[in-house]
N, C-alpha and C positions, 0 to 999 in steps of 0.2 A: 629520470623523468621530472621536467620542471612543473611544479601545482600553480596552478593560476595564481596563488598569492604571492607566491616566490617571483613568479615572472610580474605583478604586479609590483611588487617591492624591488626589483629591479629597472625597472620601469623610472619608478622614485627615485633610483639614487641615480640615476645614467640624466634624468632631469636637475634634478641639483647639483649635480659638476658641469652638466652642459652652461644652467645660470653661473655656477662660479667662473669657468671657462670665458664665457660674453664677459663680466666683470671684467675678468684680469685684459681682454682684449680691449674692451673699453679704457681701461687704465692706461693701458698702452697707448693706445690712440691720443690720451690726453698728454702721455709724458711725449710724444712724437709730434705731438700741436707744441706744445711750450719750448720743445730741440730746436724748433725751428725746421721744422717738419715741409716739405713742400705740400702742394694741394694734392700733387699726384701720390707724392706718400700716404696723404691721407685718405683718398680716394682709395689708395690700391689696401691699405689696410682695411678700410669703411667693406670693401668688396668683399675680403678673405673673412669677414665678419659675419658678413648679409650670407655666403654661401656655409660656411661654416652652421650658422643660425639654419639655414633652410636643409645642409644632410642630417641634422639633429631632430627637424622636425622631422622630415619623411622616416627616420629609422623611429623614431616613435609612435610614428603614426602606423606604420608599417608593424613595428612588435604588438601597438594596440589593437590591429585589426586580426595578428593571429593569436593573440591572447581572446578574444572576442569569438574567434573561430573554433579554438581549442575547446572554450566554455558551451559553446552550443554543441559541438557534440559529444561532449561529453555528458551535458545534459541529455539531447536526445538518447545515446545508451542509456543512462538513466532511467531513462522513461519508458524506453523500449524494456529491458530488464524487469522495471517497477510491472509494469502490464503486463509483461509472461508470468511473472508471482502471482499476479489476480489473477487471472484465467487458470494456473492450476490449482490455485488455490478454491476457487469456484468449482472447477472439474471432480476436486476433493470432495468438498463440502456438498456438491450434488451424489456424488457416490455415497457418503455416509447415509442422508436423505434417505436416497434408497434403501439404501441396507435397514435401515430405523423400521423404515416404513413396511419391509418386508418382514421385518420380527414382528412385528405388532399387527401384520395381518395374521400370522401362522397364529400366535397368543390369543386374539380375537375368537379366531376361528376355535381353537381350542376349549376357550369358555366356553361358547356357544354350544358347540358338540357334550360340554360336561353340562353344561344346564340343559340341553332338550335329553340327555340320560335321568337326568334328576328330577326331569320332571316327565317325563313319562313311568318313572319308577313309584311318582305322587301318585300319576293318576291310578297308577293300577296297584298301590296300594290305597287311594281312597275310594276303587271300587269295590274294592275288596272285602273296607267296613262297612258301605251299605249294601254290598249283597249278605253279608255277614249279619249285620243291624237289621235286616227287612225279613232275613230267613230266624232269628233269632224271634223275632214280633210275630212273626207266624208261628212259629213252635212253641214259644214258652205257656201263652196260655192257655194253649192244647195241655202241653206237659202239666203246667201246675195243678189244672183241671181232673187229672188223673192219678197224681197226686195226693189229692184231696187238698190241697194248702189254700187253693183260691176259689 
């Protein structure tokens, strides 16, 4: 499988021979002007030059567009992949939520239920001292009174 930089970098060197290539054709042209070259030789070279020059571009331009091709969907997989990650990951992260959210109701509730024991165990042991403390005030100074002390 070729990576876009490799088909880029091939790209590079298929364009720097193709310039070396027109040079050495150009050179030619010049040494075929000085042979005493007819116009038709130079024509028909000037020609095998211009077509030469023009299947160099279309194959370049041609590899740049499926280089161009390759990149975009490979980015869109990218992307498509990157967003099934969030979305499970979100799916996750909503379940733990829950799950959090379900202990800390049961823990909640748990307190609750220990505190209204604790405090109803107040109340009915602070009634306990003032029926305890009101029966006491009624009795002791009956009692001491019989006693003889008070």
């Amino acid at each position: 499988m070729n990576e876009p930089g490799d088909r880029i970098a091939n790209l590079e060197a298929a364009e720097a021979k193709t310039a070396e290539r027109l040079l050495t054709l150009e050179r030619d042209a010049g040494v075929l002007k000085a042979s005493g070259a007819t116009k038709a030789d130079i024509a028909e070279a000037k020609t095998e030059i211009l077509v030469k020059v023009v299947e160099t571009e279309s194959k370049l331009r041609t590899e740049i567009l499926q280089a161009e091709s390759k990149l975009r969907t490979e980015i869109l997989q990218a992307e498509g992949k990157l967003r099934t990650e969030v979305v499970r990951a979100e799916g996750k992260l909503s379940n733990e939520i829950v799950q959090a959210e379900a202990k800390l109701s049961v823990q909640i509730d748990g307190v609750a239920n220990r505190l209204r024991v604790e405090v109803a165990e107040a109340k009915s042991s602070l009634l306990m001292w003032v029926v305890t403390a009101i029966f006491l005030a009624q009795l002791l100074p009956t009692l001491l009174k019989q006693l003889g002390v008070g």
